[in-house]
N, C-alpha and C positions, 0 to 999 in steps of 0.2 A: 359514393353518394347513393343513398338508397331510394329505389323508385317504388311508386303503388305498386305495379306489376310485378315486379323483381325482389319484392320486400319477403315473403314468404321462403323464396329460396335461399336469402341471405339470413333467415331467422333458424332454418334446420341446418343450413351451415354452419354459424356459433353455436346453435345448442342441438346439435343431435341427438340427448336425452328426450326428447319431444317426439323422435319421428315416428314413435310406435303409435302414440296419440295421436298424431297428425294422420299416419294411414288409417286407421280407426274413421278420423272426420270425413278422411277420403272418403271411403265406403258407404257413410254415414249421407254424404251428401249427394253421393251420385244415386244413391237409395233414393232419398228425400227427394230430388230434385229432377229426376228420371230425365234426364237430357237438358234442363235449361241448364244456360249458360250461367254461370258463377263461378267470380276470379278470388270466393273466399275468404279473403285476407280480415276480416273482421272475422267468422266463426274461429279461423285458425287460431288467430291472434287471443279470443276472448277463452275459444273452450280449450286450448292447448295451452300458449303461452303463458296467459293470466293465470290458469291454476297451475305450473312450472314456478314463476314469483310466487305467488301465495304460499305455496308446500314452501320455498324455501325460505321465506319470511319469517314462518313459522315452527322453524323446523327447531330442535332445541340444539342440535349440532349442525351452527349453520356452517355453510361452506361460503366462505367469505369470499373466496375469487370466485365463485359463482354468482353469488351475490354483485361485488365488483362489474364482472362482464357484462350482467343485465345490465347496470344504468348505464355503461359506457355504452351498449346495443342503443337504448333508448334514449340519451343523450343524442346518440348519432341520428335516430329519429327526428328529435325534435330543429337539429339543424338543418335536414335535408331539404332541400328547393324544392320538393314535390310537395304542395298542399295537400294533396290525399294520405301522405306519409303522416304528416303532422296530425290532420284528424283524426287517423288510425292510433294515432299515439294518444291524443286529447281524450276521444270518444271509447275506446275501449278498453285500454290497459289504466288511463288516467282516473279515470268516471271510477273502473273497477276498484283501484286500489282506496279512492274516496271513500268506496262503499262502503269499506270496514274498519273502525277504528282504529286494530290492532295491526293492519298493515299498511294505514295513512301514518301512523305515527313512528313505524319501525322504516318504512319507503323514503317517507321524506327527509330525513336526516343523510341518505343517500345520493338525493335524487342532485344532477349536475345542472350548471348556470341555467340552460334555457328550457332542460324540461321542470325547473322549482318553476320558469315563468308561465308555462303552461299549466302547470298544475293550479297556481297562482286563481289562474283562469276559471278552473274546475271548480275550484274552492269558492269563487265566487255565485255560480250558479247551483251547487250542490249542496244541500244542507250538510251539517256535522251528522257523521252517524255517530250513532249508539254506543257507546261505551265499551257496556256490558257481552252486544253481539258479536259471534264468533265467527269467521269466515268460514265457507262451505265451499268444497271442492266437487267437481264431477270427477 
């Protein structure tokens, strides 16, 4: 069961493709942020993991058990008894993949039982994006 606290170590552990980016945010944030405290887990999640989905949402040789493994990660998010889990899932990866047509509609055919309800959620508050616009990655 994945906690707020322990969520970032359990994300470089399934996808160590990330951690080069992740050290990057490191640096990035201990820059930024020259001592306060910050436990991250939304920069990591939005600027690492988000664009990790999106490259391979989009990618035209997708890798399907990678693919796979993300909603089963994010699935396991959206069951976890930690509320801040779940908001990290709703608020940053959810909202995200809303934002782009081309990865709302390739995601959600994907997405398992209780994160389609979450997203459910999302889709309530978010309007339809754009069609035509293309997601951007950092």
């Amino acid at each position: 069961m994945y906690t707020y606290y322990g969520i970032v170590n359990e994300l470089l552990a399934e996808f160590p493709e990330i951690s080069k980016n992740y050290a990057e945010e490191i640096a990035w944030i201990k820059d930024t942020f020259k001592g306060q405290e910050t436990g991250g887990q939304t920069i990591y999640f939005d600027r690492c993991f988000c664009d990790y989905i999106g490259h391979l949402l989009v990618d035209e040789r997708q890798d399907n058990m990678e693919i796979e493994k993300i909603f089963t990660f994010l699935e396991d998010m959206a069951v976890s008894e930690d509320q801040e889990v779940r908001n990290l899932l709703q608020v940053t990866v959810l909202e995200y993949l809303r934002s782009w047509y081309l990865l709302q509609s390739r995601s959600e055919k994907l997405m398992l039982p209780e994160t389609k309800k979450i997203f459910a959620h999302v889709k309530s508050y978010l309007q339809e994006p754009e069609q035509d616009a293309l997601p951007y990655f950092s």
